[in-house]
C-alpha positions as CSV (number, residue, x, y, z in Angstrom):
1,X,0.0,0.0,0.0
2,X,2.6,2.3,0.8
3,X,4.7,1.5,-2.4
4,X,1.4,2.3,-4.2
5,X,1.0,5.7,-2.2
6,X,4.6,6.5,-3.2
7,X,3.9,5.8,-6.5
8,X,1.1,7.9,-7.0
9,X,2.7,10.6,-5.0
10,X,5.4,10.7,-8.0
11,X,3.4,10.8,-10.7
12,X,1.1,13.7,-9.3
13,X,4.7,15.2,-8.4
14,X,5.7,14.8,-12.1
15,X,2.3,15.9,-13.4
16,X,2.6,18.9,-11.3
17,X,6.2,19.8,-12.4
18,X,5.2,19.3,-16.3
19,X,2.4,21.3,-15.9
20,X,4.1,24.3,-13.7
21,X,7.0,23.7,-16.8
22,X,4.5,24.3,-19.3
23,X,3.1,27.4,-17.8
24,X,6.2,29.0,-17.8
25,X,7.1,28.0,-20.7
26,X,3.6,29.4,-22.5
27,X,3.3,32.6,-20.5
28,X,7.4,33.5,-20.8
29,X,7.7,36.5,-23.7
30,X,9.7,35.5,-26.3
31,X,13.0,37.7,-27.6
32,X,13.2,38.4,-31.0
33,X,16.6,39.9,-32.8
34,X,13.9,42.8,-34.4
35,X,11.1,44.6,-33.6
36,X,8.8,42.8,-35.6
37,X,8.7,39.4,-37.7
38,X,7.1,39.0,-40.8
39,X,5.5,35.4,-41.0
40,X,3.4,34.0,-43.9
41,X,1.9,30.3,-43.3
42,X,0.5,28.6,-46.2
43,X,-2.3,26.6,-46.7
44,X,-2.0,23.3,-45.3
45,X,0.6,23.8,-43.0
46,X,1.3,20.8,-40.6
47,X,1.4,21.7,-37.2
48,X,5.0,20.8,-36.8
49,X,5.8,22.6,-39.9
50,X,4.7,26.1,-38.3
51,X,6.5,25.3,-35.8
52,X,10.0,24.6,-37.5
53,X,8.9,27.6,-39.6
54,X,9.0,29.9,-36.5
55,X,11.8,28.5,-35.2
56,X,13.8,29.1,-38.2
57,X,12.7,32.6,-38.3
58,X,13.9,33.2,-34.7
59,X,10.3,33.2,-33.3
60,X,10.9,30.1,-30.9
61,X,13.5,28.8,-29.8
62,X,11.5,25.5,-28.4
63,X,9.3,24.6,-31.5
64,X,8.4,21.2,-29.7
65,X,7.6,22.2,-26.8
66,X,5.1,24.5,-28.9
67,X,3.8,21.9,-30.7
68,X,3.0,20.1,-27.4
69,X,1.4,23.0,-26.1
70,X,-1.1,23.6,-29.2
71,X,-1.8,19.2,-29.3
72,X,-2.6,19.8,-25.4
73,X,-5.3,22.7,-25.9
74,X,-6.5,19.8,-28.8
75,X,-6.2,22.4,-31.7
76,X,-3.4,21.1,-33.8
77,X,-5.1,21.0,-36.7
78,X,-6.6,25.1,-36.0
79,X,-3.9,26.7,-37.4
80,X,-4.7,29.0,-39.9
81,X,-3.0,30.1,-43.2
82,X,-1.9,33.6,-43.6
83,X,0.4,36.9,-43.0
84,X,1.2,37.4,-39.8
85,X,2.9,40.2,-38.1
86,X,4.7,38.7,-34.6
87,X,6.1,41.5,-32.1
88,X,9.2,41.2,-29.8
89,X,8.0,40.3,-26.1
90,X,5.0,38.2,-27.7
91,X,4.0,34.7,-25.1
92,X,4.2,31.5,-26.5
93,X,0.6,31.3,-26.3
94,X,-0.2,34.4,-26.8
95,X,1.1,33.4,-30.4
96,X,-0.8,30.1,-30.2
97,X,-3.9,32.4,-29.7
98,X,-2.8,34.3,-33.0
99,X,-2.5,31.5,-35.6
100,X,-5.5,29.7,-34.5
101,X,-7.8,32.5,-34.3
102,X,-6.3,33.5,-38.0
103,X,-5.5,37.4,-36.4
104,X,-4.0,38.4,-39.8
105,X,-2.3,41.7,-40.6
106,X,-4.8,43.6,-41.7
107,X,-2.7,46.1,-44.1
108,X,0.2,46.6,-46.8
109,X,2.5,48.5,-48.9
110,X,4.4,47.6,-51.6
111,X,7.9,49.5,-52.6
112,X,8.1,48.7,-56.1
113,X,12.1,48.0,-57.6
114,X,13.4,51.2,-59.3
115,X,11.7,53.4,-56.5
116,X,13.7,56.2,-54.7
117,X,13.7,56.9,-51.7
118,X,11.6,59.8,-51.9
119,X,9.0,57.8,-53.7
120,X,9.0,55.3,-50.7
121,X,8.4,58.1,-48.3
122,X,5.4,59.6,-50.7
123,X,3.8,56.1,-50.8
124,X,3.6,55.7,-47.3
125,X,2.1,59.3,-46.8
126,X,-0.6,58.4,-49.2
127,X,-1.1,54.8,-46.5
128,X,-3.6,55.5,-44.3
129,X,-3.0,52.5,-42.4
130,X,0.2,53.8,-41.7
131,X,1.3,56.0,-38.6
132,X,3.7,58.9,-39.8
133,X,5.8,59.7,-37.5
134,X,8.8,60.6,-39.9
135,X,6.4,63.6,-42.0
136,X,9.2,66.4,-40.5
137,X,12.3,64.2,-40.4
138,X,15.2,64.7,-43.0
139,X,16.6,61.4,-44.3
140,X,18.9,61.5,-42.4
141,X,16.7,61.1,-39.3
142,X,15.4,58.9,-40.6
143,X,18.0,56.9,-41.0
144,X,19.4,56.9,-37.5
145,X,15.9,56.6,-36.0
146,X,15.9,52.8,-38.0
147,X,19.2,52.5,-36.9
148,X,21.2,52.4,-39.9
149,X,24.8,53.1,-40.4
150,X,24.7,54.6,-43.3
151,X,24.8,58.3,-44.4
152,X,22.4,58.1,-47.5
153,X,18.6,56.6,-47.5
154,X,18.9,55.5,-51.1
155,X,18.9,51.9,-52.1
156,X,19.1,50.7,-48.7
157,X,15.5,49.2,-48.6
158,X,14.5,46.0,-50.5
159,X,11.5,46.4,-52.7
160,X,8.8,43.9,-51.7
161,X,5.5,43.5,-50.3
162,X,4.8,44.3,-46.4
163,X,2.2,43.8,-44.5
164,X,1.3,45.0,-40.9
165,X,-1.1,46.1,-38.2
166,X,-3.2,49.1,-39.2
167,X,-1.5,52.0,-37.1
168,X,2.1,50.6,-37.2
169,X,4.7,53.7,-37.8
170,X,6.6,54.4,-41.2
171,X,9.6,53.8,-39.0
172,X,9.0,50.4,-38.6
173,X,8.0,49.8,-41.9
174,X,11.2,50.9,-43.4
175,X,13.2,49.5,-40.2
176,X,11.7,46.2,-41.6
177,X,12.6,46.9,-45.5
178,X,16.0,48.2,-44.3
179,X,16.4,44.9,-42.3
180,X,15.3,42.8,-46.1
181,X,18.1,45.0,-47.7
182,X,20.8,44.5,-45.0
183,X,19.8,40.3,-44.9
184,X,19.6,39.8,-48.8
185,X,22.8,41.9,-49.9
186,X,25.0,39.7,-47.0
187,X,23.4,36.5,-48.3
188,X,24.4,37.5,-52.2
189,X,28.0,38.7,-51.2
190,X,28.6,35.7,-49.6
191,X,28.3,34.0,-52.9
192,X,29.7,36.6,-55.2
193,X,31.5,35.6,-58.0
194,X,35.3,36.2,-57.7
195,X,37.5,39.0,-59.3
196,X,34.7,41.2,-59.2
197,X,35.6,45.3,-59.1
198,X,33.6,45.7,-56.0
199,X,35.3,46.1,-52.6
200,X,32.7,46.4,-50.2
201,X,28.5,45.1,-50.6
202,X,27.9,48.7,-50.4
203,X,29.7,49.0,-54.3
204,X,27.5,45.9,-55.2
205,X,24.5,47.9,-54.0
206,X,25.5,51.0,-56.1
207,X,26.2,48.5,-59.2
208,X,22.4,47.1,-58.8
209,X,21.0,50.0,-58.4
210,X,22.5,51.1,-62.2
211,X,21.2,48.2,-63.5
212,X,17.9,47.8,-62.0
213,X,17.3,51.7,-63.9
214,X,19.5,50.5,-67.4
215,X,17.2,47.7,-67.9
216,X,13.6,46.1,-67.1
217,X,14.4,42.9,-69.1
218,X,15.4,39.7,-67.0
219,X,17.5,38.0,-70.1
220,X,19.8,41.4,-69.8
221,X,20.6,42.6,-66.2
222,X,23.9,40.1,-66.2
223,X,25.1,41.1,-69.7
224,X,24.5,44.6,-68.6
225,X,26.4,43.7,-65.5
226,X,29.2,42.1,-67.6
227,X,30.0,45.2,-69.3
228,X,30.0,47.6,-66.4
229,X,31.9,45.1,-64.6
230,X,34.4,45.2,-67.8
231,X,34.5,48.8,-68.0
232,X,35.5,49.2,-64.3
233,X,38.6,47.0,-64.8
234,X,39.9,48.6,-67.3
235,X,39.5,52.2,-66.1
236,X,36.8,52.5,-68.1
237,X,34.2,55.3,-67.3
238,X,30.6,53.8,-66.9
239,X,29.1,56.4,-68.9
240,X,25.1,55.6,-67.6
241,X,22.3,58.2,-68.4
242,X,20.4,56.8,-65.1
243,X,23.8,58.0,-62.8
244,X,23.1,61.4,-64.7
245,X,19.6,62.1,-64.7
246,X,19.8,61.0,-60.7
247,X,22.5,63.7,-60.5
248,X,20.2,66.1,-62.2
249,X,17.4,65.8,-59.5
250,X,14.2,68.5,-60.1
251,X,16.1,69.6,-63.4
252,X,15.4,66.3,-65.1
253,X,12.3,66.8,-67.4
254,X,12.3,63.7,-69.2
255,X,14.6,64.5,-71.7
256,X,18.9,64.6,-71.6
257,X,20.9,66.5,-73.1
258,X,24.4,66.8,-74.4
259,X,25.3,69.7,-71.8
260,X,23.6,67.6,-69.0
261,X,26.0,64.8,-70.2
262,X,29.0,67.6,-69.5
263,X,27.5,68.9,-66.4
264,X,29.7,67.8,-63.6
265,X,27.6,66.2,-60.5
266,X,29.2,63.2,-58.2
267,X,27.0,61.3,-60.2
268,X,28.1,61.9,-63.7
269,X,29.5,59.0,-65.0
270,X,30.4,60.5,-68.1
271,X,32.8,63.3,-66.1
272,X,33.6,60.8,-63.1
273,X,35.4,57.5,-63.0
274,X,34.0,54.7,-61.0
275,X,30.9,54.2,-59.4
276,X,28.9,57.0,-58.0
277,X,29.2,57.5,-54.7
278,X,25.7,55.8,-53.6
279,X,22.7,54.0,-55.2
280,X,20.5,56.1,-57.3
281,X,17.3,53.5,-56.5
282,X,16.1,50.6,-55.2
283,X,17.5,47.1,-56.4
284,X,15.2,44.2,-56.6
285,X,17.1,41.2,-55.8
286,X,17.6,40.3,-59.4
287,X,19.6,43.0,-60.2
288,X,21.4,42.5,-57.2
289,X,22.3,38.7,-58.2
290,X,23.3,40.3,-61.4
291,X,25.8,42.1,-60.1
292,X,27.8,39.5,-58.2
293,X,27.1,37.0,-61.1
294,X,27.6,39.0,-64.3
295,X,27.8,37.4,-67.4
296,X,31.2,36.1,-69.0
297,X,31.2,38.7,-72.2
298,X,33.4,40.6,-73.8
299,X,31.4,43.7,-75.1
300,X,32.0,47.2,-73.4
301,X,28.9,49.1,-75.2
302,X,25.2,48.7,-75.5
303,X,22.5,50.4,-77.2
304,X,19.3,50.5,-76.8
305,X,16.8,48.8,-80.1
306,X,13.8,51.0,-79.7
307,X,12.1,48.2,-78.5
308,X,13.5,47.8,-74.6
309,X,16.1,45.7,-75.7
310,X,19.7,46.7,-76.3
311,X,22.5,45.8,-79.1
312,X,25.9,44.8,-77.1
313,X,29.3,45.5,-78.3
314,X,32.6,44.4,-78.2
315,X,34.5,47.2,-79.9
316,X,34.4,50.6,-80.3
317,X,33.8,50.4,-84.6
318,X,31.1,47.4,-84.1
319,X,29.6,50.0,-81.4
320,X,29.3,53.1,-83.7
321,X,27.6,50.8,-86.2
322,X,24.8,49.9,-83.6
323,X,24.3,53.5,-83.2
324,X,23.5,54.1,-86.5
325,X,21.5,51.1,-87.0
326,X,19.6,51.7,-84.2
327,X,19.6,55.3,-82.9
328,X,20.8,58.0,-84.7
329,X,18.2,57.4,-87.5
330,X,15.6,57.9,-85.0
331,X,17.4,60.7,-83.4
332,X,18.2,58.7,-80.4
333,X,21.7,58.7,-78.1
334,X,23.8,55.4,-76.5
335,X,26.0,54.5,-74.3
């Protein structure tokens, strides 16, 4: 009898401590490395899938203990698909409240590749799902209120799709995109190509950044790449109309001239040699990958066909023939 009362003792005594475990464990807020975490679960997501998902992404650091927790309250298979915005400091269960009641963001905005800056700050002032809390900063407030090192907003946030709570600040927002930028350009360096002219991922930025405004046509950004990257190591000057018309700011009217081409800015590549000195847009991650991986070519001009698509060049005389084939008897220039 009293083996029997000893042994029942223990397992209440075990019950007890799993159960006090699992408390703390479900009420103890979770640290995250930002502010917010984007996470998008698709449609028929196992249980234990979510959970590895959220794990990976730094939102758990236990993801079976969470999947015990959820097959305990016997709703396993309540998880629902969708976007989901997850805040530093949020409970285990707290987030197992979330993805079963399918609390989905409720908002987005979408940077678009080729933007600048100042178009990203004029589409979230047209968001009014958006708190804007940066309507009287400079960029540079900006910049340091996001917590980046750099001196110059441009090109440092990845174009994509991001969704949120109605009422979250433009901060955040671009805190988020800046984050993308940041993650994605490490990622691509890491596998660069070797020999390239770029010293720093910040170079490799600025090169993307030239081709994502030369070019809208997938089958071109490394080719386009491949003769930048060509003209660099020789000395070459890049000679790039987007560089130019960036340089020109309010001046551009849609149209460049010859005197703009002579009109010294830092970002005249037609007076200056090298790259300019920052990105004059926003780099999807195409042209980025272009970059580190441009094409094995030989040519060192292009010109554009009239139709989007541009005749490459190995020579000067092969060059000058393009031109006239393709531009000058419409009254067009090259590069």
């Amino acid at each position: 009898m009293r083996l029997i009362n000893r042994l029942v003792f223990l397992i209440v005594l075990v019950a007890l401590m799993f159960a006090g475990w699992m408390v703390y464990f479900a009420t103890t807020p979770v640290t995250l490395q930002e502010e917010v975490v984007e996470v998008d679960i698709r449609a028929g997501s196992s249980l234990r899938s979510v959970s590895e998902q959220l794990a990976k992404q730094g939102v758990l650091s236990q993801p079976k203990s969470f999947t015990l927790m959820v097959r305990m309250m016997g709703m396993a298979g309540d998880v629902k698909a969708g976007n989901y915005l997850i805040e530093n400091g949020i409970t285990p269960y707290d987030l197992f409240m979330t993805i079963t009641a399918g609390k989905t963001t409720q908002a987005g905005i979408t940077f678009i590749e080729g933007w600048t800056f100042a178009q990203m700050r004029q589409s979230m002032m047209q968001n009014d799902a958006i708190r804007h809390l940066s309507i009287s900063y400079t960029d540079q407030q900006i910049l340091e209120s996001i917590g980046a090192t750099e001196s110059h907003p441009e090109g440092l946030f990845f174009p994509d799709t991001y969704y949120f709570s109605k009422g979250m600040s433009d901060l955040e927002i671009l805190k988020r995109a800046y984050h993308a930028m940041q993650s994605r350009l490490d990622e691509a360096w890491a596998q660069r190509e070797a020999g390239l002219p770029y010293k720093t991922p910040y170079e490799a930025l600025i090169m993307a950044s030239i081709i994502e405004k030369e070019t809208g046509r997938a089958d071109e950004r490394k080719t386009i790449a491949g003769v930048f990257a060509n003209r660099m190591r020789i000395g070459m000057r890049l000679q790039t109309d987007p560089t130019v018309i960036y340089g020109m700011g309010e001046r551009f009217d849609g149209n460049i001239r010859r005197k703009d081409l002579q009109a010294d800015t830092p970002y005249n590549t037609y007076t200056r040699s090298g790259l300019p000195p920052t990105p004059i847009a926003m780099p999807g991650l195409a042209s980025i990958e272009a970059a580190l991986h441009p094409a094995k070519t030989r040519a060192l001009y292009f010109v554009g066909k009239g139709d989007g698509s541009h005749a490459f060049s190995n020579s000067l005389a092969e060059h000058n023939r393009a031109v006239v084939k393709y531009q000058l008897r419409r009254g067009q220039g090259a590069r």
